[in-house]
C-alpha positions as CSV (number, residue, x, y, z in Angstrom):
1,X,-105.4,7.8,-6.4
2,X,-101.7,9.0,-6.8
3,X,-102.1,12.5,-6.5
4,X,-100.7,14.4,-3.9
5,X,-103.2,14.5,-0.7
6,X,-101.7,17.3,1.2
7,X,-102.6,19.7,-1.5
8,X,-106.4,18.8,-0.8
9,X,-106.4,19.8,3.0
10,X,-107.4,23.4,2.3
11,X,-109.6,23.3,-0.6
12,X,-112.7,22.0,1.2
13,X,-114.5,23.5,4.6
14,X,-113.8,21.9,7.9
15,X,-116.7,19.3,8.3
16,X,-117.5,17.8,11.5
17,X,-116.5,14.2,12.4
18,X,-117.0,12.3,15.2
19,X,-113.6,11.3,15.0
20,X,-111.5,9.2,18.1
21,X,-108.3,11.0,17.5
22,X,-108.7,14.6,17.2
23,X,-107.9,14.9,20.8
24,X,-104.6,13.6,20.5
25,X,-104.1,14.9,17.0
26,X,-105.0,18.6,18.9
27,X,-102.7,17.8,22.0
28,X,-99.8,17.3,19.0
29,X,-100.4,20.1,17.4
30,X,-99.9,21.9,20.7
31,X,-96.9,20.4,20.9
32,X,-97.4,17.7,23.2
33,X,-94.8,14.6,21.3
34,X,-96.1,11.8,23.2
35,X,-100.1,12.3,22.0
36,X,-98.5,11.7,18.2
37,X,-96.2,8.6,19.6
38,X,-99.6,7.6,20.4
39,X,-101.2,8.2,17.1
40,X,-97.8,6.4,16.0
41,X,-98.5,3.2,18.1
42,X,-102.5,3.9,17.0
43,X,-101.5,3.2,13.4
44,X,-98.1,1.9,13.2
45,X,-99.3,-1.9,12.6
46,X,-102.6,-0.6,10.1
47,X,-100.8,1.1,7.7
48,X,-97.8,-1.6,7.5
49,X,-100.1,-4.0,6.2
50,X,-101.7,-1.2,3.7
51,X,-98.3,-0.2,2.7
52,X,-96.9,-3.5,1.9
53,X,-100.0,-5.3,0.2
54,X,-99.2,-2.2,-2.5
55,X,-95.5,-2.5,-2.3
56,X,-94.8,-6.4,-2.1
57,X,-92.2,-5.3,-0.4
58,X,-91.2,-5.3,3.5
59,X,-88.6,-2.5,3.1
60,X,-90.1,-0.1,0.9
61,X,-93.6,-0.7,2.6
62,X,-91.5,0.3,6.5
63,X,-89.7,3.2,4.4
64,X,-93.1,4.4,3.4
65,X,-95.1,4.3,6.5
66,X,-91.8,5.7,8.2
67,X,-92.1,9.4,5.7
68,X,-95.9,9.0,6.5
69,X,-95.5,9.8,9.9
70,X,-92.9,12.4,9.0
71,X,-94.5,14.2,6.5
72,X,-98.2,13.8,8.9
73,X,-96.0,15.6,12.1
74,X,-94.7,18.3,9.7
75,X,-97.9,18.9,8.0
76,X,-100.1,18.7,11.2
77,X,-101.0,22.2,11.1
78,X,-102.3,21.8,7.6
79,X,-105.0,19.0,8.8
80,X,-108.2,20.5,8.7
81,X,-110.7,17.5,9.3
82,X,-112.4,17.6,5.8
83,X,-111.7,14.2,6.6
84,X,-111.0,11.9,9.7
85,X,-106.9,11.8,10.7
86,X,-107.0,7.9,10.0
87,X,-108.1,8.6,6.6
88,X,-106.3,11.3,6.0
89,X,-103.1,9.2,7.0
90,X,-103.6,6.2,5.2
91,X,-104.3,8.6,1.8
92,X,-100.6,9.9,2.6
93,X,-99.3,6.2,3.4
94,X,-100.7,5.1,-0.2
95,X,-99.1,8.2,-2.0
96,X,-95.7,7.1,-0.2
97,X,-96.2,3.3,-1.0
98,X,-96.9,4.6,-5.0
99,X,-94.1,6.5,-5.0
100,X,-91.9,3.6,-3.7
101,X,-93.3,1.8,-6.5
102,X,-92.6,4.2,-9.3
103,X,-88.9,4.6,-7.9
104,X,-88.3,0.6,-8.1
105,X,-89.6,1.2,-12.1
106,X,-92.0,-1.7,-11.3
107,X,-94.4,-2.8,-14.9
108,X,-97.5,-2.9,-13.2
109,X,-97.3,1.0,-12.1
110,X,-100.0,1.8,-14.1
111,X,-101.9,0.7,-11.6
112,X,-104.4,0.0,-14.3
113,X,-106.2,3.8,-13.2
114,X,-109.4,4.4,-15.2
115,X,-112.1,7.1,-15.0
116,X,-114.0,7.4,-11.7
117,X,-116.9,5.5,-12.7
118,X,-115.3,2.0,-12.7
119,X,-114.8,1.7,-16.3
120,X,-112.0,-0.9,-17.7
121,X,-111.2,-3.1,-15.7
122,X,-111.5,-6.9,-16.5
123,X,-113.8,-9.4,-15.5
124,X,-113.6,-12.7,-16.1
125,X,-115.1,-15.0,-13.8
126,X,-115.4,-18.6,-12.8
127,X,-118.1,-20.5,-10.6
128,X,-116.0,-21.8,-7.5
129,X,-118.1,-23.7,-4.3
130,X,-117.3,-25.8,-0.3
131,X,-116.6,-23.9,2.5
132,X,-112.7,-23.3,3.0
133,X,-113.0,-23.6,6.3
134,X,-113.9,-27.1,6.0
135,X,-110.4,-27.8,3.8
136,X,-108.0,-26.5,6.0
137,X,-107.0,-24.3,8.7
138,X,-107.7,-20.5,9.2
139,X,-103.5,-20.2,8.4
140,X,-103.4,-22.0,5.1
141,X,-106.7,-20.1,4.3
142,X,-104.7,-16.5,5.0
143,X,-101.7,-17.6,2.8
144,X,-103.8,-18.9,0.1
145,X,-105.8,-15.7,-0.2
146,X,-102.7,-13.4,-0.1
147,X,-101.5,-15.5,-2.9
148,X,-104.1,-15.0,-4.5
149,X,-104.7,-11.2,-3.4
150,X,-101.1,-10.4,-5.0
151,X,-102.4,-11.8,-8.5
152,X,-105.2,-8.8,-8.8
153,X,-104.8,-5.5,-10.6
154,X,-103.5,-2.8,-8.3
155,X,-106.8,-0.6,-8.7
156,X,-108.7,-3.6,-7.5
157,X,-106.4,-5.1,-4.4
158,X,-106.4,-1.1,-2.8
159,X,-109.7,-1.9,-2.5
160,X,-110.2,-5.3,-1.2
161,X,-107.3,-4.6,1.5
162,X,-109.2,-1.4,2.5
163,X,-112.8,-2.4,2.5
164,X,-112.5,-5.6,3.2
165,X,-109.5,-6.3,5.2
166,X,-108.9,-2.9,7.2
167,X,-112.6,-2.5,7.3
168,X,-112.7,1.3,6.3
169,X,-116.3,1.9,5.2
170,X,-117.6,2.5,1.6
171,X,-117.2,6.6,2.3
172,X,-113.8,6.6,3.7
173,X,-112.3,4.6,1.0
174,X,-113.5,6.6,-1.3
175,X,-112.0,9.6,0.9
176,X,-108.6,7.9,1.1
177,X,-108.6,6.5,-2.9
178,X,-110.9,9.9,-4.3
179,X,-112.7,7.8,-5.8
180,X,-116.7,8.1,-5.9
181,X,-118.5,5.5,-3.4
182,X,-120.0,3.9,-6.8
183,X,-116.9,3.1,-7.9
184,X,-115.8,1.6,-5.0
185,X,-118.7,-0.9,-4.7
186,X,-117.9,-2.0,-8.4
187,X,-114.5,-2.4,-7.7
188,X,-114.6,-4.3,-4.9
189,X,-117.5,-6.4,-6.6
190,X,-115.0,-6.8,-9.3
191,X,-112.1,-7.7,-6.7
192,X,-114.2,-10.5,-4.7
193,X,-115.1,-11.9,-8.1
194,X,-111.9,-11.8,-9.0
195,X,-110.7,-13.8,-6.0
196,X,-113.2,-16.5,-6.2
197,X,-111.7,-17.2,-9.8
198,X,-108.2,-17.5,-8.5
199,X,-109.0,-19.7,-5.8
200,X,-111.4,-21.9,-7.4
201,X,-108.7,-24.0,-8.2
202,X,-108.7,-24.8,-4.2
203,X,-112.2,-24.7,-3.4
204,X,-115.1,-25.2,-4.7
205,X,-118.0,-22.9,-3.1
206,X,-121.9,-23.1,-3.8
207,X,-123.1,-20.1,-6.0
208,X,-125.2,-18.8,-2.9
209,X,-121.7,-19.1,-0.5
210,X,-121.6,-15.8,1.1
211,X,-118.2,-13.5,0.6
212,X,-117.9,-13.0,4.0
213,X,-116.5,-16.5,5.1
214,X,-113.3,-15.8,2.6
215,X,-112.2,-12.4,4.4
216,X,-108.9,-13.1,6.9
């Protein structure tokens, strides 16, 4: 997950995506600046929250998005849609955000990173059951489960925030974390277990209570 994405751009053939913003990343890479200050305003907001959810950090996460933009400009020419541009730029805005980490010397920079498959990574669960939206307001809901979100393991938080909360699908977050799309389902079955756990303590949910009613 931390290794460098811009050495992947030319080791795989150019695949076909029906993808929103190759006209503007084309018009940029004819030099036309305000198709990227598009791509800019496209993104800007997306990968702030991505960047800070691995920082913790509002600094480091603006610093990181900030070179992500930088380094996608000077590297434009090297883009050669094996992916689509949003994935490709959120994979450089996660290298950034890692390296931001490693720089601040932080403990949990091990990111807890295990074999492709999904092995490793701890389980231990809790029933939980009533609706939270019957408790309080969709606000305190929000703050509770980023509270909650910052407690998981690294490995399993990318994840959540990708799939669940950016709404990248299965395939891309695999793209963006090169991971295979089996590990991603078991780590975001892991994560969403993992959440009902920490905030059973605030609710308590019937075992058939669907996931979906806890997403922000």
């Amino acid at each position: 997950m931390e290794t460098a994405v811009l050495e992947e751009l030319t080791q795989s053939p150019t695949r076909d995506y029906d993808d929103p913003d190759l006209p503007l990343v084309e018009a940029t890479a004819s030099g036309d600046l305000s198709a990227f200050e598009e791509l800019v305003r496209r993104y800007d907001a997306k990968l702030l929250r991505i960047a800070q959810q691995v920082t913790r950090n509002l600094e480091d996460a603006q610093e990181a998005v900030q070179e992500t933009f930088l380094k996608a400009y000077q590297k434009l020419h090297q883009f050669q849609r094996n992916s689509k541009f949003s994935t490709w730029l959120t994979r450089i805005t996660l290298n950034e955000s890692f390296m931001k980490l490693r720089k601040r010397r932080f403990n949990e920079m091990s990111l807890e990173l295990e074999s492709p498959d999904g092995d490793h990574l701890p389980l231990d669960l809790a029933d939980w059951s009533p609706n939270p939206e019957q408790m309080c307001s969709r606000s305190e809901l929000r703050e509770i489960l980023q509270t909650a979100l910052e407690t998981l393991p690294q490995s399993l938080r990318v994840v959540f925030v990708l799939r669940d909360i950016e709404e990248f699908s299965i395939k891309d977050t695999a793209e963006i974390l090169n991971l295979h799309e089996t590990a991603v389902k078991a780590r975001l079955f892991r994560a969403r277990l993992q959440l009902r756990e920490r905030l059973s303590k605030h609710f308590r949910l019937p075992p058939t209570a669907a996931f979906n009613s806890m997403r922000p």
